[in-house]
C-alpha positions as CSV (number, residue, x, y, z in Angstrom):
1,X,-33.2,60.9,-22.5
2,X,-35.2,58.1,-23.3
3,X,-32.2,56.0,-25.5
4,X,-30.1,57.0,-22.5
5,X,-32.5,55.2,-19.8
6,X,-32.6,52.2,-22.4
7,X,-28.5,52.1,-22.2
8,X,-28.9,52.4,-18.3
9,X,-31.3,49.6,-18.4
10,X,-28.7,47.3,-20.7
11,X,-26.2,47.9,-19.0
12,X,-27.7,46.8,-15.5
13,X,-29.3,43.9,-16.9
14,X,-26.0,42.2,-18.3
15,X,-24.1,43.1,-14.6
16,X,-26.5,41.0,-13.3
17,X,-26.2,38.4,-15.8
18,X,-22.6,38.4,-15.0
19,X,-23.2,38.4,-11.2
20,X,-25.5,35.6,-11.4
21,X,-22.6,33.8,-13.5
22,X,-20.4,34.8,-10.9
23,X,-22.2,33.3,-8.2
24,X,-22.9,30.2,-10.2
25,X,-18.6,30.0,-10.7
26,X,-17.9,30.1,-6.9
27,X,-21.1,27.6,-6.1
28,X,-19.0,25.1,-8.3
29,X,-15.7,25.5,-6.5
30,X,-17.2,24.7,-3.5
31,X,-15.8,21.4,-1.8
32,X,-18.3,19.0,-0.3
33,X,-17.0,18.7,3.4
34,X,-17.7,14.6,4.2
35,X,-17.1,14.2,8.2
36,X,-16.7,10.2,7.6
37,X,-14.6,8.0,5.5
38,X,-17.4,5.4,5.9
39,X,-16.7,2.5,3.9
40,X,-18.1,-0.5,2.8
41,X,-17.7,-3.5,0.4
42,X,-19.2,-3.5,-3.3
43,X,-18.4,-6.5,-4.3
44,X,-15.9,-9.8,-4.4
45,X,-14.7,-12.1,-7.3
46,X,-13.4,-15.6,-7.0
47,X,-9.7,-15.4,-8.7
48,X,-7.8,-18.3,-10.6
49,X,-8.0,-21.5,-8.6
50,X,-5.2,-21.5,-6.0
51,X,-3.8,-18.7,-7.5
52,X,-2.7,-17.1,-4.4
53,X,-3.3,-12.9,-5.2
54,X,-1.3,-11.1,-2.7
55,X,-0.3,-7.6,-3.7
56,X,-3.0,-5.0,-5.4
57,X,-2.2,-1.3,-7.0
58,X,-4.1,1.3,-8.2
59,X,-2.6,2.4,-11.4
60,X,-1.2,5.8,-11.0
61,X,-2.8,8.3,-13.3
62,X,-6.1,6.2,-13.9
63,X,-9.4,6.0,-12.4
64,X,-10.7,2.8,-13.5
65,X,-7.6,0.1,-13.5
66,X,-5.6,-1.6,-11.1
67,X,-3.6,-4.7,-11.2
68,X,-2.7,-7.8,-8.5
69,X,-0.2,-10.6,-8.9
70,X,-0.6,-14.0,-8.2
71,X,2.0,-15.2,-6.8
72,X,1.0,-19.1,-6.9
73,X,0.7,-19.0,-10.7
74,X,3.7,-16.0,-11.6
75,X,1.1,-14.1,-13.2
76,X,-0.2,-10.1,-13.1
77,X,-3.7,-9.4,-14.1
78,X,-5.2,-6.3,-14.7
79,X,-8.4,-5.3,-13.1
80,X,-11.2,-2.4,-14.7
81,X,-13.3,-0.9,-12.7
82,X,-16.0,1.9,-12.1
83,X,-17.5,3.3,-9.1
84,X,-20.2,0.0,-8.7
85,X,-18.5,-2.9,-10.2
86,X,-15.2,-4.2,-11.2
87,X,-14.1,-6.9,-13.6
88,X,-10.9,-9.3,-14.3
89,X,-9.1,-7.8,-17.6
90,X,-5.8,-8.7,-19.6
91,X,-3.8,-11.5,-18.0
92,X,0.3,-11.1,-18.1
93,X,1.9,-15.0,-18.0
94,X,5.5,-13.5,-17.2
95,X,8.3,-15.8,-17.2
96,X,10.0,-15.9,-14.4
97,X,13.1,-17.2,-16.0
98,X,13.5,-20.5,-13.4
99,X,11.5,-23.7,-12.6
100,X,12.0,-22.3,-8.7
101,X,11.2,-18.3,-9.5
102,X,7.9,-17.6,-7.2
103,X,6.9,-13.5,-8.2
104,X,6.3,-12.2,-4.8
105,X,5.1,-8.5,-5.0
106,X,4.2,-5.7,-7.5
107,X,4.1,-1.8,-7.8
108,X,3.2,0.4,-10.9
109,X,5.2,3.4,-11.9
110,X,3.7,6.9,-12.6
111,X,3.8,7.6,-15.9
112,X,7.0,7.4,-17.6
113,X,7.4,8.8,-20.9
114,X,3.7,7.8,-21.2
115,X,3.7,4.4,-19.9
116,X,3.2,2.8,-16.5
117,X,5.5,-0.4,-15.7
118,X,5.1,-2.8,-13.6
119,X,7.9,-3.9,-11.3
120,X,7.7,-7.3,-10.1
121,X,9.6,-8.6,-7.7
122,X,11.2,-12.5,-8.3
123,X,12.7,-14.7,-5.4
124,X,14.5,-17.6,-5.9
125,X,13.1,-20.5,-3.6
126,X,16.8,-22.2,-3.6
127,X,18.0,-19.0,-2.0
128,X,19.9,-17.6,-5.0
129,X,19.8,-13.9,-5.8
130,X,16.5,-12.4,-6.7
131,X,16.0,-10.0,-9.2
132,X,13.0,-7.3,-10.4
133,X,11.4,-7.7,-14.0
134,X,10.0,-4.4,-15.3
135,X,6.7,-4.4,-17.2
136,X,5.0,-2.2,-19.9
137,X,1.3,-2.3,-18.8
138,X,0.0,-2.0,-22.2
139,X,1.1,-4.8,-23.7
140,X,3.1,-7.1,-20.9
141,X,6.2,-7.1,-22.4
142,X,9.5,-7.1,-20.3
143,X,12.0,-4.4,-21.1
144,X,14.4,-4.9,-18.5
145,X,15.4,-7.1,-15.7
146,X,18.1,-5.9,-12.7
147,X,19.7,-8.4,-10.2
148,X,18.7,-7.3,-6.3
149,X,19.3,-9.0,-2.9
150,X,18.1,-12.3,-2.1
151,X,14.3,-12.7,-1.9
152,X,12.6,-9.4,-2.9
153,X,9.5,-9.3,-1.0
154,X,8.1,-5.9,-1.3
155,X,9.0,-2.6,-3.9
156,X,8.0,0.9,-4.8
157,X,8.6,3.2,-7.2
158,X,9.7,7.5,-6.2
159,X,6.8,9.3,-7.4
160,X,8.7,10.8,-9.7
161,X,9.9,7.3,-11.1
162,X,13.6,7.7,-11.1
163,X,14.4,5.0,-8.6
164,X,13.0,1.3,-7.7
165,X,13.3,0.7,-4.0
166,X,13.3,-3.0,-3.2
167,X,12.9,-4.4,-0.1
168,X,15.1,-8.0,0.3
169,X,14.0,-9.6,3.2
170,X,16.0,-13.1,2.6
171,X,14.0,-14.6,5.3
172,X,15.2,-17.8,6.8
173,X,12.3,-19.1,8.2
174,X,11.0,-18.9,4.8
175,X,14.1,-19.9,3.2
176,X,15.9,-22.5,5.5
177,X,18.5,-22.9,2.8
178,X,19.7,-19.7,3.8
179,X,23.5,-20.0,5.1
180,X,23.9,-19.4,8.9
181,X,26.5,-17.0,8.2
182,X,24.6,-14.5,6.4
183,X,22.5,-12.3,8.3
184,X,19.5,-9.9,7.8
185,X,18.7,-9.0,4.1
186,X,19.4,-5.3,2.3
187,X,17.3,-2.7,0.3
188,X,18.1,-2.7,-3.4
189,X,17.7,0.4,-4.8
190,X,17.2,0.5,-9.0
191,X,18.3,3.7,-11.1
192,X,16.0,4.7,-13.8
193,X,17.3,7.8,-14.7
194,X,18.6,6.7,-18.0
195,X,15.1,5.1,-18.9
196,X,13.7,1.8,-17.7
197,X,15.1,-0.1,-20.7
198,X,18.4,0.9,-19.0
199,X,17.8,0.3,-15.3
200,X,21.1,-0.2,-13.0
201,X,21.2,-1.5,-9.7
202,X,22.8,1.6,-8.0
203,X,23.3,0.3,-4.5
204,X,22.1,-3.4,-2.5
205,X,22.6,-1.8,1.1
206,X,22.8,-4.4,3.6
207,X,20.4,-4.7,6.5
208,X,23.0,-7.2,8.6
209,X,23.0,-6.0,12.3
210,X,21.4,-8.9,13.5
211,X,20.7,-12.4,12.5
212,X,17.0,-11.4,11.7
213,X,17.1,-7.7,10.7
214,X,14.9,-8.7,7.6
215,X,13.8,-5.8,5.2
216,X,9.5,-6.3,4.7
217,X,8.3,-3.3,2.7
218,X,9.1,0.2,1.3
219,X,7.2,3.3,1.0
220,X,8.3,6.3,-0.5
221,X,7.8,10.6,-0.6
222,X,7.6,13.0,-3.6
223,X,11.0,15.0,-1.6
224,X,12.7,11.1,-1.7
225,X,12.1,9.9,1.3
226,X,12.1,6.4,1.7
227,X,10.8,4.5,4.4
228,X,11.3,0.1,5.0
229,X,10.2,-1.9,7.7
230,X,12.9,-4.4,9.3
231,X,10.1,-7.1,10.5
232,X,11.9,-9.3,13.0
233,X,13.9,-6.7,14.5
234,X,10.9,-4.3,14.9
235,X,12.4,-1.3,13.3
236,X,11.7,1.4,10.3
237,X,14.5,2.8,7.9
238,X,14.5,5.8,6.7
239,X,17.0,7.9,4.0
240,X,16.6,9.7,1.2
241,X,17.2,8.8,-2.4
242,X,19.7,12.2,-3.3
243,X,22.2,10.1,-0.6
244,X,22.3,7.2,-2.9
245,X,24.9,5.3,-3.0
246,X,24.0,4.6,0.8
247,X,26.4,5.0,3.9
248,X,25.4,4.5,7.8
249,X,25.5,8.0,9.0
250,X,22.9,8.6,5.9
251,X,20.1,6.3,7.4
252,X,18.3,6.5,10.2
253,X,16.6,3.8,12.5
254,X,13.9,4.0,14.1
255,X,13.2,1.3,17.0
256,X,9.9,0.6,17.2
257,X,7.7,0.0,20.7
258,X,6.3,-2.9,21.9
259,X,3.1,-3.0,23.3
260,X,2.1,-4.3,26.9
261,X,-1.8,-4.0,26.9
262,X,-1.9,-6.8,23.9
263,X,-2.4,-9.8,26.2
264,X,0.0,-8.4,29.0
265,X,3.2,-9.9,27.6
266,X,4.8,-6.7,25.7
267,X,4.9,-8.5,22.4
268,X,6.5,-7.3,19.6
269,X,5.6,-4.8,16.9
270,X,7.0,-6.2,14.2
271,X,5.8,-3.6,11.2
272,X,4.7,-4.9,8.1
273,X,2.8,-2.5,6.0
274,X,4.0,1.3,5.5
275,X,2.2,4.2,3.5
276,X,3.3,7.6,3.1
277,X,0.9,10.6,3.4
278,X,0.0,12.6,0.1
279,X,2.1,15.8,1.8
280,X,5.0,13.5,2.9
281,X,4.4,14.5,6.7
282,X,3.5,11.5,8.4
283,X,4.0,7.8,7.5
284,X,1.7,5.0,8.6
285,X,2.9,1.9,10.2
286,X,1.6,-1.2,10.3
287,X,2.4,-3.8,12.8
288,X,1.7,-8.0,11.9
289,X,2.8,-9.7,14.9
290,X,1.0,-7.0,18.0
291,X,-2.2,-5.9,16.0
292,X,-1.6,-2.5,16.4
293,X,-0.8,0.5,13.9
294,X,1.2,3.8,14.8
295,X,1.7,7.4,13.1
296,X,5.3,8.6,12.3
297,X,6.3,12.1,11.5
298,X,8.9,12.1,8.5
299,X,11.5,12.6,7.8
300,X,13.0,12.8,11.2
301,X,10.9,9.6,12.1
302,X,9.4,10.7,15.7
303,X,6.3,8.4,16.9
304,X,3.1,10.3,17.1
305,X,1.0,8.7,20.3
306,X,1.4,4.9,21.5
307,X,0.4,2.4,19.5
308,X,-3.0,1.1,18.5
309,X,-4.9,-1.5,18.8
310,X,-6.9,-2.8,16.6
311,X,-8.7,-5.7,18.4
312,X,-10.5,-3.3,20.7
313,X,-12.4,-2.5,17.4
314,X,-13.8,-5.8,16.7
315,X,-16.4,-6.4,19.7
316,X,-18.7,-9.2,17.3
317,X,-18.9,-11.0,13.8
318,X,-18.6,-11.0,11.5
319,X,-14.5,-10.9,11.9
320,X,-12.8,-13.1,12.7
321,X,-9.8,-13.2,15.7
322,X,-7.7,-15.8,16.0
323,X,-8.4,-16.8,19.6
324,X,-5.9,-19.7,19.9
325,X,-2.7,-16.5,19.8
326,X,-2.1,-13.9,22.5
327,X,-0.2,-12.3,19.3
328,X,-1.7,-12.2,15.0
329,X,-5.1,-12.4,16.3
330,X,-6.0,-9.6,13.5
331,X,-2.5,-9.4,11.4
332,X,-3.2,-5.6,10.0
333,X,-0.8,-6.1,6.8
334,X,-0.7,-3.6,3.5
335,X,-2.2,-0.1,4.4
336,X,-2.7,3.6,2.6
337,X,-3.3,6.6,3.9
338,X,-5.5,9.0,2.1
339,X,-6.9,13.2,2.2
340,X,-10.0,14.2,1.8
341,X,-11.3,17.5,2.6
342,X,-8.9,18.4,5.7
343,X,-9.2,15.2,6.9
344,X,-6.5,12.2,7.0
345,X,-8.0,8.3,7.1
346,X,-5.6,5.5,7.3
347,X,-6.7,2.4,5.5
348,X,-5.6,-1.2,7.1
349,X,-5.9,-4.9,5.5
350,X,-6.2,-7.4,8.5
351,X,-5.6,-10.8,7.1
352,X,-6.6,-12.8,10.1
353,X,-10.0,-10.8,10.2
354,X,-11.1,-10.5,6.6
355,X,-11.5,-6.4,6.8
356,X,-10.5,-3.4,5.8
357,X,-10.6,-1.2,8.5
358,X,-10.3,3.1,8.5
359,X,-9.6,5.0,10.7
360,X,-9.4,9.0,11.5
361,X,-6.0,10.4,11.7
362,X,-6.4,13.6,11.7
363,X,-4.5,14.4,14.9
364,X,-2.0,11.3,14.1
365,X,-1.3,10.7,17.8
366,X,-4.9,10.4,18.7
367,X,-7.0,7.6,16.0
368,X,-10.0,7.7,16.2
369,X,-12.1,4.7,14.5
370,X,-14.6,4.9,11.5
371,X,-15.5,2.4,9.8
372,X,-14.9,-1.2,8.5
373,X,-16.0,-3.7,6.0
374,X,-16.0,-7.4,5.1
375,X,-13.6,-8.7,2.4
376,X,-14.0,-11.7,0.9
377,X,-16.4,-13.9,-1.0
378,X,-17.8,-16.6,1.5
379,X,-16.6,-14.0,4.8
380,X,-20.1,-14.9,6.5
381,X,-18.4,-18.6,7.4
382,X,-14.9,-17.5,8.4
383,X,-15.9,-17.3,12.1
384,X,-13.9,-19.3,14.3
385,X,-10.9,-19.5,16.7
386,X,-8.8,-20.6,13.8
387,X,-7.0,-17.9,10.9
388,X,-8.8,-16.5,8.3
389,X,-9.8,-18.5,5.7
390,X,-9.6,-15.3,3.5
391,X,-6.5,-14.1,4.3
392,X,-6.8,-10.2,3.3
393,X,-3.4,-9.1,2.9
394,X,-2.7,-6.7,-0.1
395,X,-4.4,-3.5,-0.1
396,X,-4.8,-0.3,-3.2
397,X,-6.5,2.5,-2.5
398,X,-6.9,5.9,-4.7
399,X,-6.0,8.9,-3.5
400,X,-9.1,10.7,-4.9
401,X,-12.1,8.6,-6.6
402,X,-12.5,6.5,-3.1
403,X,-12.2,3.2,-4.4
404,X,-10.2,0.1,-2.3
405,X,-9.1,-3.1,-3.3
406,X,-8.0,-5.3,-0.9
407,X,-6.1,-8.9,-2.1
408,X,-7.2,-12.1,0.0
409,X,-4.6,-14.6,-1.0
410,X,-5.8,-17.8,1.2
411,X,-9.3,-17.8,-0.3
412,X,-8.0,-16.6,-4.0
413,X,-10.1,-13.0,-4.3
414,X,-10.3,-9.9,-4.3
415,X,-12.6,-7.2,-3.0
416,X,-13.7,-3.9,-4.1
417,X,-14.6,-1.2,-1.5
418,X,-15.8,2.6,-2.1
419,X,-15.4,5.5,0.5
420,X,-18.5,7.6,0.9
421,X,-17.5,10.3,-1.6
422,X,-17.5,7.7,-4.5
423,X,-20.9,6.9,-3.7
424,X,-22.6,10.2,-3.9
């Protein structure tokens, strides 16, 4: 009886033991709930004299690199980073193959076959053909390079890295040498299916309804969605990558709004900036010329809500507005939009008021504002009437650690920003 109440005892002693574990397991699983993105700057660094940085990315499948390109100086540089501090790494000096090559924008692959590339986007300044050099990251060296449209200005890879999506935007106020007879510019789309030593061109479709219908940026989904803002026209693109080589009745445009409140004179959208949610439900749209930003459902490319704008937001210093324009008085340009616990936060660059500025878009036809921070080195003196002297126009964000870097290509820096997650 006794040996039997000693068993009894044993055996009650290790349930517990096991139900304290238990408890301890599911006390671990347990998602902190954070009610604010909240985020603020942790630090700026001066890059290469007159280097002009303009386009930042995360590297995908990393949480302590990124990498920018200078466009003044053709060169990529990759940056390391942990949650409090971030420093300048390797340098890539890429040769752009011309005397009048300028690299204009960047994106970084997922892993492929273990490596991220970088895909760097070169115009020709004489209004030749442009053309997209891709990169190892670990040791610079180019293993391909693919002919696109004329002047590449923005790129991204599918997420599953099967495809390049360029967006050509030969823009003739930028290009005057452009011939009056060709209109708009066209999305290059790059094959990588047979490996990125073998990269094709699979289809340059033209953008050419109007004189000015000028491909800005790309975006795309893990299903192959792409998305591409047509600046000057003030529309988005959208198709999907299994319907490549393109036709018309494949694509669908989307004509964006303008807006009426933004000093009374229905000015233009003009999109810029695009970011695709982590699900694939909901793009965000960012618009240059009428300061606002506006939520799209995908793929059928409804608008969520009326536009935003972004001005009511900045009521004092230190940001800047450009008080001389009824119109790019806060230029939101590159943008992200990134989950965390059940809530969605889009994340804007405004290059004429050296911020980064979140917002809640939870219900994506009703923003609500959050937060915003300076970027910049010497931000405290760029108040004026006048543009930014900081210029913060590329933005990288991770989807999970919470840190931002935001590219300010007029003062030559970049800026480090963490969400409130990364700081607890």
């Amino acid at each position: 009886m006794k040996h039997a109440m000693k068993v009894l005892t044993t055996t009650l002693a290790i349930s517990g033991f096991l139900l304290i574990l238990s408890c301890e397991e599911e006390e671990e699983e347990v998602e902190i709930t954070y009610d604010s993105f909240s985020i603020e700057t942790v630090l700026s660094r001066a890059t290469e004299q007159n280097a002009n940085p303009e386009i930042v990315r995360i590297v995908p499948g990393t949480e302590d690199k990124a990498v920018f390109v200078s466009s003044a100086v053709n060169k990529v540089t990759v940056v390391d980073y942990t949650l409090t501090n971030f420093t300048f790494g390797t340098t890539l000096s890429l040769d752009p193959g011309s005397a009048t090559a300028e690299m204009t924008s960047i994106d970084v692959s997922p892993q492929i076959s273990g490596e991220n590339y970088i895909a760097v986007c070169v115009a020709e300044v004489d209004c030749a053909k442009g053309k997209v050099m891709l990169v190892k990251l670990s040791d610079g060296s180019i293993v391909a390079e693919v002919e696109v449209g004329y002047n590449p200005d923005g790129t991204a890879f599918t997420k599953d890295g099967s495809y390049l999506i360029v967006a050509c935007e030969d823009d003739r106020e930028d290009r005057p040498c452009k011939p009056e007879d060709r209109w708009g510019g066209s999305i290059s789309i790059i094959d990588l299916t047979g490996g990125v030593a073998s990269a094709t061109l699979a289809d340059d479709y033209l953008v050419d309804w109007a004189e000015d219908s000028e491909p800005e940026h790309c975006e795309t989904s893990s299903d192959g969605t792409v998305i591409c803002s047509v600046q000057e026209t003030s529309q988005i693109v959208i198709f999907n990558t299994s319907d490549v080589p393109l036709t018309d009745d494949k694509v669908t445009i989307v004509d964006l709004p303008d807006d009426s409140n933004v000093g009374g004179e229905g000015i233009d959208a003009e999109p810029d900036g695009l970011f695709i949610s982590p699900d694939g439900q909901y793009a965000l749209l960012s618009n240059e010329i009428n300061g606002t930003f506006q939520m799209m459902s995908l793929p059928d490319g409804a608008l969520l809500g009326s536009p935003y704008i972004i001005e009511q937001d900045l009521t004092a210093p230190p940001y800047n507005i450009d008080e001389r324009k009824s119109k790019k008085r806060t230029e939101p340009e590159e943008c992200a939009l990134i989950e965390k616990t059940e809530k969605l936060y889009a994340v804007l660059a405004l290059q004429e008021s050296h911020a980064v500025v979140v917002y809640d878009v939870t219900d994506p036809a009703n923003p609500v504002f959050d937060s915003m921070a300076p970027a910049g080195v010497d931000y405290e003196n760029d108040i004026g009437m006048g543009k930014s002297s900081i210029g913060a126009e590329g933005l990288g964000a991770h989807q999970e650690n919470g840190v931002i870097f935001s590219a300010n290509e007029r003062e030559g820096s970049i800026t480090m920003y963490t969400a409130q997650w990364a700081r607890e």
